[in-house]
Every structure is written in C-alpha cells, then in structure tokens.
N, C-alpha and C positions, 0 to 999 in steps of 0.2 A: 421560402417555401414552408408549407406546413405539412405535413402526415399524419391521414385519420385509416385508423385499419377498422373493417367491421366483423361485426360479431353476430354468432344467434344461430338458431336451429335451420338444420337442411332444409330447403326449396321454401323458405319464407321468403325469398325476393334479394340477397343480399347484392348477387351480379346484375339481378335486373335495372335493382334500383339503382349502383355505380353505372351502368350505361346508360341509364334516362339521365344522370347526373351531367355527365363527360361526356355523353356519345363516342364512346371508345369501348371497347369489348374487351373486359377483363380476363374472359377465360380465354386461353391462347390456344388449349391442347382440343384437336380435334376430337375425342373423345368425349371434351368436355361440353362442346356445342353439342355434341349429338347426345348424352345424356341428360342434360341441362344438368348437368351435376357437376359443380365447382369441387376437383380433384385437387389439384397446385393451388399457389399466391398466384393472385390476379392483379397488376397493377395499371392503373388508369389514373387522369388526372384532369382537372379544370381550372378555371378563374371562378373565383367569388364573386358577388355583386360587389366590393370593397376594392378588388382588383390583384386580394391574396389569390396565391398560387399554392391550391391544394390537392395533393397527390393520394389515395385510395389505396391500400394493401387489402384487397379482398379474401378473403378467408375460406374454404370450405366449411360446412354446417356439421355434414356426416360423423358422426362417433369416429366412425373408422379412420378420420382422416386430423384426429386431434393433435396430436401429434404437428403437423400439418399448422395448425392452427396455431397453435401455440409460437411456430417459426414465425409466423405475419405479425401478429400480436406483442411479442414480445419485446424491440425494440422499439417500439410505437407509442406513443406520450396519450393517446387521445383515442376512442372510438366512436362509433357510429352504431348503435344497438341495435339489430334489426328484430321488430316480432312483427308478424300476420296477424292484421286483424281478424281476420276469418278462424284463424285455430288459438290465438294467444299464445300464453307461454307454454312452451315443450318441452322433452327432454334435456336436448342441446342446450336449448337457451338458458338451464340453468346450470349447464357444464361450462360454459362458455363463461356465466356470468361469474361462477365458483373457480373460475381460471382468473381473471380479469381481476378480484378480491385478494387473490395469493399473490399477483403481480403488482398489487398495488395499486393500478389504475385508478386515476380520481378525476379525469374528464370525459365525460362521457354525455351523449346525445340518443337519445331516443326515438327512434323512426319506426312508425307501426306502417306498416305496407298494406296493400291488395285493399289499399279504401275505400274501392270500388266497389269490393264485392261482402265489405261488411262496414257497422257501425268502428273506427276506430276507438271510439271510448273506450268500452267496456277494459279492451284491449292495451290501453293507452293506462288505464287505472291497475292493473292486475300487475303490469310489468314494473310502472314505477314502486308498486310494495315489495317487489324482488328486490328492487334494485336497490332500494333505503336499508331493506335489509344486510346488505353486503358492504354498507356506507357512503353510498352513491344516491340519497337523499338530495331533492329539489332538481332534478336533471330535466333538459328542456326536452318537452317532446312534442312528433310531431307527424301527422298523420298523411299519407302518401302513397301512388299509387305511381310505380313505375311502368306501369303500362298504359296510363289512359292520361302520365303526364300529373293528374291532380298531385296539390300541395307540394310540388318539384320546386315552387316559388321560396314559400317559406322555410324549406327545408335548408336551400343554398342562406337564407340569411342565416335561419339557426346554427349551421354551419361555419358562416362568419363567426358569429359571437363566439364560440365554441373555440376555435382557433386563435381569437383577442386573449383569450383568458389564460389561454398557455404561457407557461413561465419562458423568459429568452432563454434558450441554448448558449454555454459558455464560448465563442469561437476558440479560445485559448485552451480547452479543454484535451486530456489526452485523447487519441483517438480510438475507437474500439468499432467496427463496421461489421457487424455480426452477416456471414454471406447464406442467401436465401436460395442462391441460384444461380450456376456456373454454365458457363456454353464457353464456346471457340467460334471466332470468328476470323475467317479466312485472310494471311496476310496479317494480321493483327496477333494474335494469337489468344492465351486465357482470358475471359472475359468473369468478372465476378460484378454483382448486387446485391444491396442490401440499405437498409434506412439505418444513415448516419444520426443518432441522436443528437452530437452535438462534439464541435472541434470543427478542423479546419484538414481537408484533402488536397495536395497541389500536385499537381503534374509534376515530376521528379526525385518526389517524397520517397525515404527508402520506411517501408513499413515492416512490420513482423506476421508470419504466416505459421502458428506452432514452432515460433523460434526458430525460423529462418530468414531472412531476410527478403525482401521482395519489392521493389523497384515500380514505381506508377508510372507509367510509359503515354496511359493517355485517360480524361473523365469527363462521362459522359451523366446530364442530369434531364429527366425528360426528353430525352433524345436530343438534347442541344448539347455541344462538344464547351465544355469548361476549362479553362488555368487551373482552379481552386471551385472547391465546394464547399460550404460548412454548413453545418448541420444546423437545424432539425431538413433533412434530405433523402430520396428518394437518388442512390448514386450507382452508375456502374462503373468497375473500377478495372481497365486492361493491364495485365500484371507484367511483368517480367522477374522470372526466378525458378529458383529448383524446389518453391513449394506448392505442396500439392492439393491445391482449395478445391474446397466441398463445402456442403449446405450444414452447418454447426460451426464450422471452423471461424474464428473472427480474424480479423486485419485489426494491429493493434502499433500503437506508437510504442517503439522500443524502449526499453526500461520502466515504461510507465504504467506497466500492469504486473500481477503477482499470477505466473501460471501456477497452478496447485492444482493438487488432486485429496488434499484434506485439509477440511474448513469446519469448526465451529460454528454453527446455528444458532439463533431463536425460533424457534420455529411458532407459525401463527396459523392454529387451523382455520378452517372456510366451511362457509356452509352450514350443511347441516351437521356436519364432523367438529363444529366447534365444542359439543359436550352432549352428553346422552341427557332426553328430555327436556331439552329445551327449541323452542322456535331459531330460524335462523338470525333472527337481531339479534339474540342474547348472549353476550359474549363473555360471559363468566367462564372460569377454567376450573372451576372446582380444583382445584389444589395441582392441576395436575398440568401437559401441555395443553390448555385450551379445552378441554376436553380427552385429549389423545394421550396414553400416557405407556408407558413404556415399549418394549419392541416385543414383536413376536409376530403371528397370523393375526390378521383382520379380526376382531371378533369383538366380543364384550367384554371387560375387563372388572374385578371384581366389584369396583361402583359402577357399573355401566357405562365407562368410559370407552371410546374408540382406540386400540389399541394400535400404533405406530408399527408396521411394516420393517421389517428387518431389513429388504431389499424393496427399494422404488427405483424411479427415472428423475433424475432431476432436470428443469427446463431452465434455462435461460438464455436469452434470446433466441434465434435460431437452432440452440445447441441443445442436447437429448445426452444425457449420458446416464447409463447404472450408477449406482451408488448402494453402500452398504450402509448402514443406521444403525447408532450404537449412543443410547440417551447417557447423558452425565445426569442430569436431576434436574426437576424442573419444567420449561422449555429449553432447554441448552441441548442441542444433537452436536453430535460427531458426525458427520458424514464423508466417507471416503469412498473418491469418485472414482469410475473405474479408467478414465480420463484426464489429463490435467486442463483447466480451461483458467482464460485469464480473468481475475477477478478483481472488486475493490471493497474492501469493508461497504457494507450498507449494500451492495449488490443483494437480490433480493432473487432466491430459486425456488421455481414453483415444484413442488413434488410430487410424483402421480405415481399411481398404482395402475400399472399398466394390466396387471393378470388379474384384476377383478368383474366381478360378472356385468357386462355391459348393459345392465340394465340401472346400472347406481354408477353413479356422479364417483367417479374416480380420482379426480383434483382432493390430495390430501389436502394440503397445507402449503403456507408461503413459510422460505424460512431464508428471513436476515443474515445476511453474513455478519460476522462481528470475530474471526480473527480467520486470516488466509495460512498462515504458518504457525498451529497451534503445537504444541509442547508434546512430548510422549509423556504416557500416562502409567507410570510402572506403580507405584507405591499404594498400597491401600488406602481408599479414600481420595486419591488425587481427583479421580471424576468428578467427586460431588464439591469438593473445595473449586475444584475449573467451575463446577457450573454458578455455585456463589460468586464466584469472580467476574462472570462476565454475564448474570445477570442485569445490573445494571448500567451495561455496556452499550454506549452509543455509537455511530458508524463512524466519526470521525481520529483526528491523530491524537486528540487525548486522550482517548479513550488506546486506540494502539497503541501510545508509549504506555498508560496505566498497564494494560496488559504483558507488555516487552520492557516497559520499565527504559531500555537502553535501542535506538535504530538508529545506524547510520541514513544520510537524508535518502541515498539509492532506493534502501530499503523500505522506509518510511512514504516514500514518493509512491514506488511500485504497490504500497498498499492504500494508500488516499488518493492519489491522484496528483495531489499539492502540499506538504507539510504547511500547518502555520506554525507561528512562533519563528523562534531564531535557536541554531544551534548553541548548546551548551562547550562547546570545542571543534573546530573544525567541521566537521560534518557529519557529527556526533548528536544528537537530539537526545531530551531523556525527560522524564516524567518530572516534573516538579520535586513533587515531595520525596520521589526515590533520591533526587539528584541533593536533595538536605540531606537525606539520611545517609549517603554513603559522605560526605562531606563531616559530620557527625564521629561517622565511624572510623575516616583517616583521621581526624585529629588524635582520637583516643587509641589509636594504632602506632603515632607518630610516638605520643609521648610513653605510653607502656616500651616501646622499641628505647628510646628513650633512657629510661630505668632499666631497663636490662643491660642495655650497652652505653656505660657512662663512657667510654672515651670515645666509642665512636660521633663522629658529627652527626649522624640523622640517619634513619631506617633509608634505605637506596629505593628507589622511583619502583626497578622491579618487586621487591619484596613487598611494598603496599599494593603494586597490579595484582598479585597473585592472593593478599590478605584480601583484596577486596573482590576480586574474581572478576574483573574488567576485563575487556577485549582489548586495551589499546594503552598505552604507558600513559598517552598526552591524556587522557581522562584523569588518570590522578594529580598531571603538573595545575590538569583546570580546577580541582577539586582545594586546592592549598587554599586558607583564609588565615589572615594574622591570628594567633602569633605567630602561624607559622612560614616559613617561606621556603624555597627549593632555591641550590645552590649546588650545581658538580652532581650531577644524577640522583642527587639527597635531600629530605626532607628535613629541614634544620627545627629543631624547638625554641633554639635557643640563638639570639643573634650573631654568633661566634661559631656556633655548632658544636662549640667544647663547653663542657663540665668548669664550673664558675674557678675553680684550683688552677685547674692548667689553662685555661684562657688567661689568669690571674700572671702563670708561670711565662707564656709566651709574651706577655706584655716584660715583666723582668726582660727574658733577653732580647727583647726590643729595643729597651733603653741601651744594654749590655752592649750593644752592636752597632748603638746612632755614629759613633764618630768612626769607627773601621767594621765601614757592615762587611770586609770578605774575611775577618780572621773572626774565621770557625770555632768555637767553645768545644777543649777537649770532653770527654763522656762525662769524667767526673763532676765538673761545672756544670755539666747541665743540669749533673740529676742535684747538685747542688740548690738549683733555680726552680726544682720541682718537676725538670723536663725527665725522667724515667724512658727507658725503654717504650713503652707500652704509649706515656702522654705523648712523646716522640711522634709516632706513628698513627696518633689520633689526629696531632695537630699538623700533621703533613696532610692526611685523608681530609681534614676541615680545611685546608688550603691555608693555614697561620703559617706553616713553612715547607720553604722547599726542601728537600732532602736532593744533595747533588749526587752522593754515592754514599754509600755507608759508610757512618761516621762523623760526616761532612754534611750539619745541615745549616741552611741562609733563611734570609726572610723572604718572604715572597716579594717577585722583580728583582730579588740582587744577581739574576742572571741576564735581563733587560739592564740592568745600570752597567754591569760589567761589561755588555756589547757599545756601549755609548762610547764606555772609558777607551776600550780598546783599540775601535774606530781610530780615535786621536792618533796612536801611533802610527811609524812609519811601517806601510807595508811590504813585504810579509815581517814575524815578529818570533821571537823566540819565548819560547816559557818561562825563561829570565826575565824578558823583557814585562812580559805581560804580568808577571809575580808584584815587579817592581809599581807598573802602573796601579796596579790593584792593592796594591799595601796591603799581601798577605805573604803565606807561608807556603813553599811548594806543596805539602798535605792539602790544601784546599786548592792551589793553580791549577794542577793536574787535573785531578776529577772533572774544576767546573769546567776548564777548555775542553775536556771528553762532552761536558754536559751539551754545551754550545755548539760540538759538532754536529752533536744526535741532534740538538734543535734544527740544524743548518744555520745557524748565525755565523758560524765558522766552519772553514773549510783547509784541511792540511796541503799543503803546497809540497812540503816532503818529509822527510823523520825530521827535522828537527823547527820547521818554520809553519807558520799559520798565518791564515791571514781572514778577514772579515768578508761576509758575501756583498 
C-alpha cells in the first residue's frame, strides 16, 4: 500500500477531488457534508491503473483547522497539492506549502482543480514557482475537475508514478504509529489509527503507549482484518491495556525509541521567514538561524532578521506539544517540550507560532533533531561551545557517539533506531577517536601509577575507572594494549608486575626453594635475597608468591602441590604425618594445613586428623 495525504487552501476541491478519485466519501462527520467544510482526516482509498493500492489522508484547508493538518500530513512520505484553477494560490496554500518545506516533504504532485470553470494553466504556472521555491522543483502537475470527472484519467497515472518513486519502507524498522483517531467499538474494545510509515504490526505484538505497555488484540488495514501490517500503511490498531490513547500519542516498539522532553535542534527556517529581504528561494542565513535569530517576541531584529519565539508548538506527527526555546549560537536551539514524546536523531519538528495574527503564515521553521538526551548547561559559554559541537552534526550513531562519546547499545539503539559498527566492549559502543584517546591516556596513567608505586604490581582496574571517569570497569580491561596487560584486578607495566630488583629477588628464592619448595626461608634470608618486608608484599599482591600466614611465604601452587602430595597418604592424616610427607618444619605444616582448609582442599575430621576432600 501506498499513502498520499493532500494539501492546499479551504474549499479548492481537496474532498472533492479524493471522492471523484475513490468514490468513497472522506468527510465522515455530519457537519462536514453539510458545511462542505473538511473539519477532521478524511480517509479514502483506491487501485491505481498499475494495480498499487493507494490510500488518501484528506486534510482540512481552513487556518483554523492547522493544527488538524498537520496530524494527516505528518506521518505521510508523499502529497497531492491541491490549487483551484479559478482562484490560484491562497493564503492556506502557502501555509500548507511552508508546513510541507519544515517537514521536509520532497514527493509531491500537483493537481489544479475546477478545470471546468477556468484555464488550469495559468494556475498550474503560478503554483509550481511556489513550489521550486520551497525545493519541490519539476513536480508533476496536473489539471482536473472533480466534478465533471475531466483529467480524473491522467491524474490516477500521475499518481502511479508518484508512488513508483517513493523510497521502500524498512519492514525491519522500529515501530512508531503516530494515532490520528481513537473510537470504541463494541465488544472489541479501544480502537486506535494512524499511517504506519514503515516496520512491521502483528496481531500479538506487545507495544508501548507513553510507556505502558499495550497488547494488539486484532488489525485492521482498509477495512480488511490482517495477521501483520507493514508499513508505508493506512492501519487500525484494537488495543488491549491500561494505556490511555489519544490523537498525538504514538504506539512505539519498546526500547527502540528515546522519549524526551529536551532535545537539541538545528533549526531550518521556511518561507518567507528564512531571512529579511529576500525572496522565498533564497536561502542564505546571514549569519544567523536562516534568517531567525535569537529568542524573544516576533519582530525585527537589529539586521532585520525574524526573531525566534521564546514559546511555539512543536508538530510532529500527529503530536502538538508547547515547547520553550532557548538558542545556543547559531542554528542550534534548546527546546524543552512541555511533553515527553518518542524521538530519533534526524526526526525533524515543525514549529509554529500558534498566537500570531492569522493573517501571516505562521509555520516558523523545521528543526532537526540531532541529540535526544542533551547535557546541562551550567558553565559559562557551555551554550555556545554545545552549539559548535553539534553544528556539524549529522542524524545518525556517529554522529551520537561523537556527541556521547560513550552509549551503551540500549541507549544508542533508543536513539538511532539501529547502531552500526560493532561494540567496543560488551555492549559498550564509543566514538572512535574518543576510544584512542582514553586508551592513550590509561597507558600514561598506568605507567606514572607505576613510578609512584614501585612495589606495587599495577595501578587496580578501579583506580584507572575512576582516573578515566568510565561508567563500567570492563571499559578499561578493553582499553589495555601492549606493553601493557591486566592480571588480578591490575594493570601490569611490566611483565612480572614487580620492579626489575625484586622480580630479580623472587627469581633467587625460586632457585632457593627448587629441591624443598615447602621449607619456608626464615625473615632474615629473605631480606638476605632482597625480599624486605615491603618487596614481600608487592610480590605476593603481583601473584610471584603466596603468603600462607605471616611469616610463611611459598611460591605460587606450592599449595596445589601440597594437595597432590597429601592425597598419597593414608586417610585421615596427622600433622606429623603430612610435615613428614611435605619435607618441612611444623612452622610452615601448620599455617599451610590452616591454609588448605580455608581453600576447602582439606577438611578436619577432629583436633587431631585431617583428611583431603
């Protein structure tokens, strides 16, 4: 299925034209047939000549009903431009068109109406210089007469082509169903719609409702009952939950979205608000946002620039929320929503000045998301260094780690949609060049710890998490590169982890110990050997020896050999016994049979016998 929603000025024909289209009647509300005035979305659908199946979000024209407008519009890839040939272009139609340009829109069809009762040309020439103007150059258009039937032919192919040209919808995509329109239906219960952009809906699927959960009990697409839907779609969706859907609220696949309520902007005026004195092509910013430059009241600003609104409405999709406006430098805004709504980098929010005088195009500007979970800003200057930051900032996860530097993939996901690349640690992701630089800075961390603590083995796993200000230990075991390596919670410089002396000293009573490793070198021999108190207890911390009790130190495993030896005996064993096997001196029996029991390798049977587990 495809989705085209239309656009343009009150009573130029838009429902007309969708019923001579579809033969289906878009406006539902009986107000609206008797007014002929398109209040709500209208939705209707047809067969192409090609045999696509395309679905109509009809729009109201009216100012008053912008708002309105902007809910049909906004989830929607493609439009249908309606102008009257008999009046041309209108007010609306350049609200509409100055909406569609902050949204981003770039497929778009041209349909001049009532060509019955004028020349389409003129009409046909006038819209398309609007429309190049806004960046919607060479758009097919095409001239038609929803009441007499003329040009209803060519319109359905332009139509086709119109819909070939649309990029595929990802099915794999997360899901995001922005709702236009809630009812109950009897027996069934909450009924919600809205145009699925693009992802996949299955009957069962547990979704999110403002961070609730919410259960798809049954979906319906054109009034035919479905398993699955995916988008680009036209879906109703019967809910089961305790959340409370309304027209703004979106249905979102869990984890996979960032709800917020302050985000980071670029903001991209529209219109004729892109800069004082100049035509609507001309899109130079004079130094400033586009035109628009700091916040305050609507007015002129001291180069004649349109000054940026302290308080707007921000639109996307279906959704309307206040928002406060607070510029960093630049284009770069702050905007803090008075709402939190689910977002993704490169989401794009149109923002409108709801309390200005309805006779002027109210559509400020489009502005880019480019960070969902931006930083507090306390320090002097922070603003304007943020807005350097992320002017250059493109919508996707390099561009989020550049900004974050460090996202676990949760986080990173809930703001892209999809991370690429591969984590740098478990599910750790991190900006390239931050991830040298702090790799950089433990090495030089390692070895100054290093020089400061010659006997210790290596600065410990925590002391570099906290030198380096990490969230997570395993960040720094990933961050090690030769020479250095991790060994016992420590960062070793040195292959030994000891000071070139005492490594030098442990190797002596290495040899000291080869033919009777369990008889223990009284204090004075050691320090004889270079082993000191202090090397002592570096080379036990570096794992060169074990220390069985004070006093009493082995080389590492002569408490695994001792278990091997003792095995042999007959079970259970006395400390005579096990002295004798061991070819030492009860000073060292003692302690290591204590040692052996704390390992559990031994186990005492009563005060005076032992025996092996």
């Amino acid at each position: 299925m495809h989705v085209v929603a239309t656009a343009g000025h009150v009573d130029h024909g838009k429902s007309t034209l969708v019923r001579a289209l579809t033969g289906m009647e878009p406006d539902r509300l009986e107000e609206e047939r008797r007014r002929g005035l398109t209040i709500e979305l209208g939705y209707a659908w047809t067969t192409l000549p090609s045999g696509r199946r395309l679905a109509f979000v009809d729009v109201p024209g009216h100012e008053r009903f912008l708002s309105t407008m902007l809910a049909g519009v906004g989830p929607v890839p493609a439009v249908m431009f309606v102008v009257a040939a008999d009046e041309g272009w209108m007010p609306q139609s350049e609200e509409h068109l100055v909406a569609l340009e902050a949204l981003g829109v770039r497929h778009c069809l041209l349909a001049v109406t009532r060509a019955d009762l004028a020349d389409p040309g003129p009409a046909i020439e006038q819209a398309r210089t609007r429309l190049a103007a806004a960046g919607l150059g060479g758009v097919e258009a095409v001239g038609a007469s929803g009441r007499t039937g003329q040009g209803l032919g060519e319109l359905r192919e332009a139509l086709d082509r119109l819909v070939a040209r649309l990029p595929v919808p990802d099915p794999e995509a997360p899901v995001r169903l922005w709702i236009d329109r809630v009812f109950t239906v009897t027996g069934s219960g909450t009924v919600v719609t809205g145009t699925l952009p693009e992802g996949t809906i299955s009957v069962g699927d547990e979704l999110a409702l403002g961070g609730e959960p919410v259960r798809v009990r049954a979906l319906e697409s054109l009034k035919e009952p479905l398993a699955a839907v995916t988008g680009v779609a036209r879906v109703a969706v019967n809910l089961r939950g305790r959340g409370l859907p309304e027209r703004g609220r979106a249905l979102v696949t869990p984890g996979r979205w960032t709800s917020t309520d302050l985000v980071d902007v670029r903001i991209s005026p529209v219109g004729a608000l892109r800069g004082s004195g100049r035509g609507p092509g001309d899109r130079g910013d004079g130094g400033t946002c586009g035109g628009l430059s700091g916040c305050g009241p609507v007015g002129q600003g001291g180069g004649g620039e349109r000054r940026l609104p302290r308080r707007l409405t921000a639109h996307i999709g279906s959704a309307a929320v206040a928002c406060e406006v607070r510029p960093l430098g630049g284009r770069i805004v702050r905007l803090r929503l008075a709402g939190p709504l689910p977002l993704h980098l490169g989401d794009v929010l149109l923002l409108r000045d709801p309390g200005r005088d309805r006779t002027e195009v109210r559509v400020l500007a489009g502005a880019s998301v480019l960070d969902v979970r931006p930083p507090a800003l306390g320090r002097r200057g922070a603003a304007r260094a943020r807005a350097a930051r992320l002017e250059p900032a493109a919508p996707d996860a390099a561009s989020a780690l550049r900004t974050h530097r460090l996202l676990r993939a949760a986080d990173l996901t809930a703001m892209v949609g999809k991370p690429d690349g591969r984590p740098v640690c478990d599910d750790w992701y991190a900006h390239p060049e931050h991830w040298e630089e702090l790799a950089r800075r433990l090495t030089e961390a390692a070895l100054r710890y290093a020089a400061e603590h010659p006997l210790d083995p290596g600065m410990p796993l925590e002391a570099a998490r906290r030198e380096l200000a990490l969230p997570d230990r395993r960040l720094v075991a990933a961050l090690v590169r030769p020479p250095l390596t991790v060994a016992e919670g420590r960062i070793l410089t040195r292959p030994s982890g000891l000071p070139t002396p005492v490594a030098r000293a442990v190797e002596r009573l290495r040899a000291e110990l080869s033919a009777h490793p369990f008889q223990a070198l009284e204090a004075w021999r050691l320090s004889q050997l270079g082993l000191g108190v202090r090397e002592v207890a570096a080379a036990v911390r570096a794992g060169s020896l074990l220390r069985v009790a004070e006093g009493v130190v082995l080389l590492p495993g002569a408490d695994a050999r001792a278990a091997e030896l003792l095995r042999r005996l007959p079970q259970p064993f006395t400390v005579s016994e096990a002295r004798r096997a061991l070819d030492t001196s009860r000073r060292v029996a003692v302690p290591l049979l204590e040692h052996l029991d704390r390992s559990g390798i031994t186990v005492r049977v009563d005060e005076v016998h032992r025996r092996c587990r």
